[in-house]
Structure formats: structure tokens, C-alpha cells
C-alpha positions as CSV (number, residue, x, y, z in Angstrom):
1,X,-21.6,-14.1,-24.8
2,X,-24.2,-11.6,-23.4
3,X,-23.8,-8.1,-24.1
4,X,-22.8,-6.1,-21.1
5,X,-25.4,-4.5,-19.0
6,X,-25.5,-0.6,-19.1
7,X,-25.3,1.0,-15.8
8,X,-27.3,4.1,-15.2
9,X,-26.2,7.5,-15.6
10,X,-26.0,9.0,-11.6
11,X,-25.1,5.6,-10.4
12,X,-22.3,6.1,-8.4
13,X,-20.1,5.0,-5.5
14,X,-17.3,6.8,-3.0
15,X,-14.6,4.6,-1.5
16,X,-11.3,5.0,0.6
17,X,-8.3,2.9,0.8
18,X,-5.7,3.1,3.2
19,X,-2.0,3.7,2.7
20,X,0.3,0.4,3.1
21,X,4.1,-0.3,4.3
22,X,5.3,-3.1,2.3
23,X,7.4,-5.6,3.0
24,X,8.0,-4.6,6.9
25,X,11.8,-5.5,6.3
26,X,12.4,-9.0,6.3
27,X,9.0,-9.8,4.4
28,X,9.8,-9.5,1.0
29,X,7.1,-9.2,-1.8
30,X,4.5,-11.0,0.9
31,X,4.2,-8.6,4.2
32,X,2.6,-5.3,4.4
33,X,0.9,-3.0,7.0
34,X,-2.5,-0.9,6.2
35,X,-2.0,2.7,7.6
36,X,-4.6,5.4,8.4
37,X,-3.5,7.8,5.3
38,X,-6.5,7.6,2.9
39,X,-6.9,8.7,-0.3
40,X,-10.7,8.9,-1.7
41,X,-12.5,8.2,-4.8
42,X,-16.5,8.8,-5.9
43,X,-16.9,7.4,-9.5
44,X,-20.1,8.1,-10.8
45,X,-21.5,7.0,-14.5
46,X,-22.2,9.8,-16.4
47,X,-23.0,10.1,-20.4
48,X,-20.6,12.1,-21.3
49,X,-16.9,11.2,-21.7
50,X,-14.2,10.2,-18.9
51,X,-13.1,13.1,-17.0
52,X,-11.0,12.9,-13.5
53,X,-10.9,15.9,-10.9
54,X,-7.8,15.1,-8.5
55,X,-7.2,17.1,-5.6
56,X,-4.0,16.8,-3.1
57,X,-0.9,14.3,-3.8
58,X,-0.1,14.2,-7.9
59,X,-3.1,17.2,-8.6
60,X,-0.6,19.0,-10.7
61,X,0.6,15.5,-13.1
62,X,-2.3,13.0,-13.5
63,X,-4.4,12.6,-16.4
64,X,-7.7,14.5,-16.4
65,X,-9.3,12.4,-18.6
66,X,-9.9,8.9,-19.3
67,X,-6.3,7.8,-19.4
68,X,-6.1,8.1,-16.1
69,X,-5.2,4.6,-14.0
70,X,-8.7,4.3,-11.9
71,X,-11.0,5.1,-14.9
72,X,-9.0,2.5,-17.1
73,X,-9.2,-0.1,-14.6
74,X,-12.6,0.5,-13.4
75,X,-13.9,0.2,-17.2
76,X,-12.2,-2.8,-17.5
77,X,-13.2,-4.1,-14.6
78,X,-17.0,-3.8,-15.2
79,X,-16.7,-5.0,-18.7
80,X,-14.6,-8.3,-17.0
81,X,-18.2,-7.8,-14.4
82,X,-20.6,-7.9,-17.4
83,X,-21.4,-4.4,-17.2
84,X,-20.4,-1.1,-19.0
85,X,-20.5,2.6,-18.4
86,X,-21.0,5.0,-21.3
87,X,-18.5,7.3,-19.2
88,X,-17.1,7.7,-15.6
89,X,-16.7,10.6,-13.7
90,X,-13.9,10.6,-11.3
91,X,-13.5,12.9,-7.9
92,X,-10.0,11.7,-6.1
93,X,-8.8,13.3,-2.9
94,X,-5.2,12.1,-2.7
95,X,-3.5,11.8,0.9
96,X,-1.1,8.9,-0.3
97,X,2.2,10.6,-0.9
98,X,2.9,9.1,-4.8
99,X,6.6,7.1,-5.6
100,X,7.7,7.4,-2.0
101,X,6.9,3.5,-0.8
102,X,3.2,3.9,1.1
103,X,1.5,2.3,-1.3
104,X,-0.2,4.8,-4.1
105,X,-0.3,2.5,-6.9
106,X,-1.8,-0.2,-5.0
107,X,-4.4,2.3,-3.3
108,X,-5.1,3.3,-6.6
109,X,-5.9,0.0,-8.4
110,X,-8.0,-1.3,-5.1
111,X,-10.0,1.9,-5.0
112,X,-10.4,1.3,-9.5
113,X,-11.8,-2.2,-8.9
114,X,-13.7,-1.9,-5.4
115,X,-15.4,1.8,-6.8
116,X,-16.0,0.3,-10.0
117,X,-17.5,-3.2,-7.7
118,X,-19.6,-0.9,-5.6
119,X,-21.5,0.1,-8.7
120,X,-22.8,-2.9,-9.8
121,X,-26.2,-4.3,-8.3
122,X,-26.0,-5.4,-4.6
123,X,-26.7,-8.8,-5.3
124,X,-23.7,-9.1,-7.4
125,X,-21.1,-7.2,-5.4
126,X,-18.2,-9.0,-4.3
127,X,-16.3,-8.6,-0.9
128,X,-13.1,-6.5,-0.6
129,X,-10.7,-9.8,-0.2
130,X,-12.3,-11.1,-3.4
131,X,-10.3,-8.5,-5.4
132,X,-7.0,-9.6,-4.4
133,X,-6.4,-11.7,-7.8
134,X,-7.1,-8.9,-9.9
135,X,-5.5,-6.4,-8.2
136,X,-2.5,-8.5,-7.5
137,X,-2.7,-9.4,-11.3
138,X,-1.6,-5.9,-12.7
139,X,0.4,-5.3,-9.1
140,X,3.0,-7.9,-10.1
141,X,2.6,-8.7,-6.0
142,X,0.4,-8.8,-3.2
143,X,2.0,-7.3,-0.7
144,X,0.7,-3.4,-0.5
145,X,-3.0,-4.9,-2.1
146,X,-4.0,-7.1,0.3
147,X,-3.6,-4.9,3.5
148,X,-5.3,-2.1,1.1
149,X,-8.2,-4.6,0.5
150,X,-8.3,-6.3,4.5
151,X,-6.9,-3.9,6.5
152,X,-4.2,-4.8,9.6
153,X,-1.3,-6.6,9.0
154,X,-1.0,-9.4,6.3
155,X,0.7,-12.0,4.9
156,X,0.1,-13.0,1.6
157,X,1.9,-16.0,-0.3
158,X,1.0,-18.0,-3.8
159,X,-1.7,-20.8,-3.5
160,X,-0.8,-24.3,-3.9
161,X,-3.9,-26.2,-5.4
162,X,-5.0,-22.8,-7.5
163,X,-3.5,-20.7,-9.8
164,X,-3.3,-17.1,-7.4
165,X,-2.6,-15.3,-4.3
166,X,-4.0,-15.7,-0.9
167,X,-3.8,-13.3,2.0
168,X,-4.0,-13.6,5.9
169,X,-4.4,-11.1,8.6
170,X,-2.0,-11.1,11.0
171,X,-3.3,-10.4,14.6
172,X,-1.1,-7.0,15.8
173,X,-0.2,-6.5,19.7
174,X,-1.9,-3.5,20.7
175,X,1.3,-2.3,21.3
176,X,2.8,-1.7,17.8
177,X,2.9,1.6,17.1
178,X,4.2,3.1,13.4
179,X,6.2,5.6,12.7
180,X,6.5,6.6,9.0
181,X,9.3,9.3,7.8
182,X,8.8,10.5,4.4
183,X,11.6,12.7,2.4
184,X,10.2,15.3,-0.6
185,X,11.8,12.9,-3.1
186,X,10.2,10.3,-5.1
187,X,11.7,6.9,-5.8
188,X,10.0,4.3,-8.6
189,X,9.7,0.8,-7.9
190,X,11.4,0.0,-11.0
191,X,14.1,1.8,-10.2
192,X,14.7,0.2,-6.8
193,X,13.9,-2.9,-8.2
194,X,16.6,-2.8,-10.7
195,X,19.6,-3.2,-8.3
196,X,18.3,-6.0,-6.7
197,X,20.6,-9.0,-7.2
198,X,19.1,-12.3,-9.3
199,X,20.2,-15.0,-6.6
200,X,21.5,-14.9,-3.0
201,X,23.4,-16.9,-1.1
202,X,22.1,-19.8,0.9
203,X,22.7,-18.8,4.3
204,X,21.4,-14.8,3.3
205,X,17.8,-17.3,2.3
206,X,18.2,-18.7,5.5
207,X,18.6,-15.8,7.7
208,X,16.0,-13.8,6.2
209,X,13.6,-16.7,6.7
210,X,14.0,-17.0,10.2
211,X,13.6,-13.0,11.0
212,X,10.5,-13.0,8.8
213,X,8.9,-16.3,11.2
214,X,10.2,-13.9,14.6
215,X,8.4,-10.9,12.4
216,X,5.3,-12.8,12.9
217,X,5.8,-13.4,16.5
218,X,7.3,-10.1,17.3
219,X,3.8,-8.1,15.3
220,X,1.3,-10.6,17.0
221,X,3.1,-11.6,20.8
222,X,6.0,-9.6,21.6
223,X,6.8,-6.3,19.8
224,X,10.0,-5.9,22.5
225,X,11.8,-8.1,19.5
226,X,10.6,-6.0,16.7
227,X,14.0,-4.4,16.2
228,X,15.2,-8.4,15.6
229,X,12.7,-9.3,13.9
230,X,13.0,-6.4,11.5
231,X,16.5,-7.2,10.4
232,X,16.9,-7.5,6.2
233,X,19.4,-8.7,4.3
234,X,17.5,-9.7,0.5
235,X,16.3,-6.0,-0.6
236,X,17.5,-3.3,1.5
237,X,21.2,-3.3,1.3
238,X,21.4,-3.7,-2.2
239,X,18.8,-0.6,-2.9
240,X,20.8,1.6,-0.6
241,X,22.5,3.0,-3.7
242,X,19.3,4.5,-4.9
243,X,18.2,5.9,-1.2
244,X,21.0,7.1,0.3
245,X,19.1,9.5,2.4
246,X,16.9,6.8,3.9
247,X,19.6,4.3,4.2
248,X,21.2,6.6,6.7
249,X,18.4,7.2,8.5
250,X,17.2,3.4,8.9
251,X,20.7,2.6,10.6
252,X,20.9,6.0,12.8
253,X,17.4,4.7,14.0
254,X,17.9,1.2,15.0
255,X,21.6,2.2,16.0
256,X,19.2,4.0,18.5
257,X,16.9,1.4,19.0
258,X,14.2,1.2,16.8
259,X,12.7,-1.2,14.1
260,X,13.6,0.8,11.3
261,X,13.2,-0.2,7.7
262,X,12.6,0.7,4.4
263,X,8.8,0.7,3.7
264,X,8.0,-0.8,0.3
265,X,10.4,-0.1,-2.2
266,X,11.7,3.3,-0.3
267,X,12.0,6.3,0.1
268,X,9.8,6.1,2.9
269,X,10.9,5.0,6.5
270,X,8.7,2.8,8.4
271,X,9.5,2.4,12.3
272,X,7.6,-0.4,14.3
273,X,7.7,1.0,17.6
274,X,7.2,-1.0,20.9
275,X,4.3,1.7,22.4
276,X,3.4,5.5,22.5
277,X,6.8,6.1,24.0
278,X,8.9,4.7,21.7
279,X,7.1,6.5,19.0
280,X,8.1,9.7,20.9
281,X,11.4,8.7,20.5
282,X,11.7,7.3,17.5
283,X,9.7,10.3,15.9
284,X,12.3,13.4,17.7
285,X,14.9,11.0,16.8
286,X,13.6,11.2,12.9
287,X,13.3,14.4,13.0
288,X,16.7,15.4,14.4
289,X,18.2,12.4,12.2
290,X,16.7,14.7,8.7
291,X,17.2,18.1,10.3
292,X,20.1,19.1,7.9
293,X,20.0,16.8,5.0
294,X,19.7,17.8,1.3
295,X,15.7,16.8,1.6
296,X,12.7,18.0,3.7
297,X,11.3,14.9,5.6
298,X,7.9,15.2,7.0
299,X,7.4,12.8,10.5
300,X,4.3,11.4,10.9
301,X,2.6,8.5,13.6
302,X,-0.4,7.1,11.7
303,X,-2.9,4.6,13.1
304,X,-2.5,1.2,11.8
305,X,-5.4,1.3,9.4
306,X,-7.8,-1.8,11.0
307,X,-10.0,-1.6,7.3
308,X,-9.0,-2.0,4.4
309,X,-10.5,-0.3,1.5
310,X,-14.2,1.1,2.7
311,X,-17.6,1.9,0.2
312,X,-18.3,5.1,2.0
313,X,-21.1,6.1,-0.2
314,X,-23.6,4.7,-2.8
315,X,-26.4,6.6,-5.3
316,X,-28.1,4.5,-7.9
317,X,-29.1,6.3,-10.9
């Protein structure tokens, strides 16, 4: 085996990834939605050791230095490349609310491996969608990585003839507005993954099936069925226990109207409105819905994020 290449001190690269909504109700471990919430991240080889500067969402709790998630994984990744850096510098400007369902560990490992990507020689540098194995390798599932990687609306599923995952873009009405409500309170995955039962009835399989096939129709042809479309029985229900907060919020919405659900694995609340209107609505009624709970909710309408993770910047040393 070769040894790796060394890259050159001052090499260095600035990416952004976009927020995701996993899951979009009915699509369990395979849907997701890219949203214009960015968090950036300039790594840049330096001599010295691994040392990370982290401004905005989990400032005050991440690692400074090299145990940090995106300097681990972007070593790795360039010594899986061929390459190695005697040490990485790391500058992130978080925007991506952290345990609340949008998508911050999955921003996180896509902005390690595309940052890390960027730095290589152009010749070499793979595309974005390229990434998806990897990323979905230490994400368990593609869901929030492959709209972090493409962008839009996608569908992801296990390949057939290859070890692996394989994504699609979904084409979205230009009517599909989202809504996203997120409480001050953080939720883990593994948590909300814990209550979820090991089997489900046959007719449950059945029924989810055929709302995540209208999903696709609903997203892509006619968002006036989004609030059908959007109707879960797998994963939501049973994790109620763990969000009560958000639970109640997802029925007061679609009681009203609205394609509520739980985005990813909660406590976040996605709404897939049918125009600017019906984000109006569905945004006073959020915000009247949280008013006097226990937890501050903020409301906000963010552009469906049309790329996926971007380089914005390159300097090679």
C-alpha cells in the first residue's frame, strides 16, 4: 500500500450543508427534506495540532480539539482518500439547532467528509451524491444525509444488485411551503428510538405504505393532499411518550388543517403547507398552539434548501 499523500499546510476548504426534516411522516428511515438553515465549516491543514472554534448552536459543549465529530471524520476520511493532514483547523458557524430533529448530526458528518473532499486535488474530488455510502455508513440511515448531500426532497432506499444506499430527488410543487416549530428542548435519537415497537401489524405496514406512495404524489403534483399524505402510524404514536409537547402540537395543527408531523426523530415540528397562505396560518396557529406551554418554541418558515451541501471556498497551500 502507498503511503498517504501529505496535504499542504494553508490548504483549506469552506462548505455549508443545509438543515433536513426526516422522515416527512409516513417515510420512515428513507424520506427527508433539505431546508435553508445552514451551518458552515472552513477546515484548513495546519502543522500544529487539531483545534475547532465553534460559534452559534452547541458553542458552549463541543470539543475544541481534535475529538471533535468533523475533525475525526474528516481525518479519516482523507486517510480512507489516500491522503493525510499533519493537523486540521476547524471554524464552524452552527445555525442547525442540535438534538431537536433538523438534522445536526447528519449536517455534521456531510460537512466532515465533503470539507475534508474539497481538500484534496481537483482531479480527484468526488461529487456531493458520491458521499452518500459513507456518510450513511456511520448515520445508520440515509434519510437526513442524502437531502444534506442533493438538496430538495429525496427518497432514499437499499440497492438491490450492490451492497449500499441510493438516493433520488423528488421533484417538489412550487407550492410546498415548510413550516418548522422548534421547542428549547433537546430530544436524542436514541432515545426516541427506543420506544419504537420491534414488529407491527400487517394492516399498520399496509397503511403506511400507501400514505408514503400519495406522499410522493402529494410533494411532486398536488400538495392540496399533503395533510393525507402526511398521516403516520409506524414511528410517531409510539414516540409520543418522549414528546409530549410536540405530540400535542402535531394534532392541534392538522386538527386545524395542516400537514403536521414530527420532523426526524422530534422535537421539532415540520408543517407541509399548501402555499404562502397556509404557512400564515399554520405559523400564527404554532405560535398560539406553544403560547403557554412549559417550553419556548421558536416558529420559523425556511426555504426548501434546492442544494445540498455547497464548497463555498477553496485555498491551496
Amino acid at each position: 500500500m502507498a503511503a498517504p499523500q501529505p496535504l499542504a499546510p494553508g490548504t483549506a476548504a469552506s462548505v455549508s450543508v443545509p438543515a433536513t426534516s426526516a422522515n416527512l411522516g409516513p417515510g420512515f428511515d428513507s424520506m427527508g427534506l433539505a431546508l435553508e438553515l445552514r451551518d458552515e465549516v472552513t477546515l484548513t491543514v495546519v502543522a500544529g495540532p487539531d483545534v475547532a472554534e465553534v460559534e452559534g448552536e452547541g458553542a458552549a459543549t463541543l470539543p475544541r480539539d481534535g475529538a471533535h465529530l468533523i475533525l475525526r471524520l474528516a481525518h479519516e476520511h482523507l486517510r480512507d482518500r489516500g491522503f493525510t493532514a499533519p493537523g486540521l483547523h476547524l471554524r464552524a458557524v452552527n445555525r442547525i439547532p442540535h438534538a431537536r430533529g433538523l438534522g445536526s448530526s447528519a449536517a455534521a458528518v456531510v460537512a466532515a467528509y465533503a470539507a475534508a473532499e474539497a481538500l484534496l486535488p481537483a482531479a480527484l474530488r468526488r461529487a456531493p451524491a458520491d458521499l452518500l455510502e459513507a456518510a450513511t455508513r456511520f448515520e445508520g440511515h440515509p434519510d437526513n444525509v442524502a437531502p444534506a448531500l442533493v438538496g430538495g426532497a429525496t427518497v432514499s432506499w437499499t440497492r438491490d444488485d450492490v451492497p449500499g444506499p441510493a438516493t433520488a430527488r423528488l421533484r417538489l410543487h412550487e407550492r410546498v411551503v415548510p413550516v418548522v416549530a422548534i421547542p428549547d428542548t433537546e430530544l436524542s435519537t436514541h432515545v426516541a428510538r427506543g420506544v419504537l415497537p420491534a414488529e407491527v401489524p400487517h394492516a399498520v405496514a399496509a397503511a403506511q405504505a400507501g400514505r408514503a406512495a400519495l406522499l410522493v404524489h402529494a410533494l411532486a403534483e398536488d400538495p392540496a393532499l399533503l395533510p393525507a399524505a402526511t398521516r403516520d402510524w409506524l414511528h410517531q404514536e409510539p414516540r409520543a411518550v418522549t414528546m409530549p409537547a410536540s405530540a400535542a402540537l402535531v394534532a392541534g395543527l392538522r386538527e386545524r388543517g395542516h400537514a403536521a408531523v414530527v420532523s426526524g426523530a422530534g422535537p421539532t415540528v415540520l408543517a407541509l403547507c399548501d402555499g404562502v397562505q397556509a404557512a400564515e396560518h399554520a405559523t400564527e396557529a404554532a405560535r398560539a398552539l406553544t403560547a403557554d406551554g412549559a417550553a419556548a418554541w421558536r416558529v420559523l418558515v425556511p426555504c426548501v434548501a434546492v442544494d445540498g451541501v455547497r464548497v463555498e471556498s477553496l485555498h491551496h497551500g
